[in-house]
C-alpha positions in Angstrom: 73.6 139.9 114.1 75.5 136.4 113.5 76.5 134.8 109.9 73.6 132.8 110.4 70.9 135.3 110.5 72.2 137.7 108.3 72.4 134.1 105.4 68.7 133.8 106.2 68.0 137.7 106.0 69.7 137.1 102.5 67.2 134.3 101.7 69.4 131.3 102.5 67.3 128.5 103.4 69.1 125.4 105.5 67.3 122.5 104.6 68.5 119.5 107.3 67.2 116.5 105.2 69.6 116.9 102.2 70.9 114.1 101.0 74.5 112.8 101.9 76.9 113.4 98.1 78.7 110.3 96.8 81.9 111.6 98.2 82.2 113.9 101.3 80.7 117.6 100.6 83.1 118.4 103.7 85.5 117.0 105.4 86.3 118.2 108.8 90.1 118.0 110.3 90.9 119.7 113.3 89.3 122.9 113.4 89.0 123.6 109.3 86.4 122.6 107.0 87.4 121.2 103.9 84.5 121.5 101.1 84.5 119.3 98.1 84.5 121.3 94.8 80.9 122.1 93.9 79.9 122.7 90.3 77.0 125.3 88.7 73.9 124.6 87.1 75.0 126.9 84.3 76.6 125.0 81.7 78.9 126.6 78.9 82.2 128.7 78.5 83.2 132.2 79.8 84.6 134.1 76.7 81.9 132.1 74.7 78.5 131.6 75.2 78.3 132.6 79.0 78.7 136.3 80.2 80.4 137.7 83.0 77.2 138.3 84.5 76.1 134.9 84.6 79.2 133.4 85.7 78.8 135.6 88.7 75.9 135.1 89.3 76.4 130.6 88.9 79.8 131.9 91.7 77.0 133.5 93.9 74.5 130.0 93.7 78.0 127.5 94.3 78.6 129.8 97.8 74.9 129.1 98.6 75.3 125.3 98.2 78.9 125.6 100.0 77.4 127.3 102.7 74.4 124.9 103.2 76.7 122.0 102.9 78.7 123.6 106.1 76.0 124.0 107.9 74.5 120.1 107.7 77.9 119.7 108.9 78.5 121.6 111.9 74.3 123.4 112.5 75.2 126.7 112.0 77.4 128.8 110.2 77.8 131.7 113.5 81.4 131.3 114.5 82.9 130.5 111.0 85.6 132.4 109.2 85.9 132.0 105.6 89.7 130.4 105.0 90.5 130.1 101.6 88.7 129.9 97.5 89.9 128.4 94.7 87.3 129.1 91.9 87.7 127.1 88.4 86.6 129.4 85.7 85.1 127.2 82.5 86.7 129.4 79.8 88.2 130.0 76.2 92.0 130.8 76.2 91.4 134.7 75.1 88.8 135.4 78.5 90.5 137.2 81.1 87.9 137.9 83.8 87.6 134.8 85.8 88.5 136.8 88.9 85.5 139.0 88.3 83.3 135.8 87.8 84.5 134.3 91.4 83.4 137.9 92.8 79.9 136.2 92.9 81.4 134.1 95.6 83.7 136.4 97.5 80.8 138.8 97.3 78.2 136.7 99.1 80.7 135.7 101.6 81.8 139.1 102.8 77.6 139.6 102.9 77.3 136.6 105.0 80.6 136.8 107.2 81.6 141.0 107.1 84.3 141.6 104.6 86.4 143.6 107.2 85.6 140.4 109.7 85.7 136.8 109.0 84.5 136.6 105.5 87.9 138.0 104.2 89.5 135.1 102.8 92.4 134.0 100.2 91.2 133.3 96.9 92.3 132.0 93.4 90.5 132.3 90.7 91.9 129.9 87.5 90.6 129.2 84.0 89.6 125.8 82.8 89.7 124.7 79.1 86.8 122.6 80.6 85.2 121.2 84.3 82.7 118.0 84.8 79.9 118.4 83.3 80.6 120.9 81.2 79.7 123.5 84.5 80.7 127.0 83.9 82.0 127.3 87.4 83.3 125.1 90.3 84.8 126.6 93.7 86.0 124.6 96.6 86.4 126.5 100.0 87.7 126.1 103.3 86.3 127.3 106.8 87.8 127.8 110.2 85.6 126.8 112.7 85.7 128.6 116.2 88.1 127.7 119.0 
């Protein structure tokens, strides 16, 4: 079973009528797709008023988006290899945990693409005294695209 199924068996929907961002979600160059940074619904502060939980889980809905964003770009997600994360962690200067708050991400990814295969990526997970919007979360991602 392909990356694409297995998104859909996960309840991924690919809607091909989304609307075009103000800048470009992803930017292709040679064989990599470059996403733009994409920000959570969740609003609030890690160490504050959010939870680990709920970071994870606004992680987990930013791969969604990322992933439907790659798809309006190149029709299909089969193929792909996860490249590289670099998750932004809204949070106070004592919180510690943003790695475990981009596990919503990596998580989803290694569902989607088979951790062992090509959802095994590089990753960075920072803290942020504060991102647009006031967003708990904000990752950016790159993808290989097949030869």
């Amino acid at each position: 079973m392909g990356a694409e199924q297995r998104a859909k068996d996960l309840g991924i929907d690919f809607p091909d009528d989304a609307e075009r961002g103000y800048l470009n979600l992803v930017a292709r160059t040679g064989n990599l797709l470059i996403t733009s940074g994409r920000t959570s619904t969740l609003k609030g502060k890690l160490g504050d008023d959010v939870t680990v939980e709920q970071g994870y889980e606004a992680a987990r809905e930013i791969a969604v988006g990322l992933l439907q964003s790659v798809h309006q770009e190149v029709g299909s997600l089969d193929g792909l290899r996860v490249i590289k994360a670099l998750g932004c962690v809204n949070s106070t200067l004592e919180f510690t945990d943003q790695h475990l708050v981009i596990n919503g991400f990596s998580d989803l990814m290694h569902e989607v693409f088979g951790k062992e295969g090509d959802g095994y990526h590089a990753r960075s997970a920072l803290g942020f005294a504060q991102i647009p919007t006031g967003a708990a979360v904000e990752i950016e991602a790159i993808f290989q695209l097949p030869d």
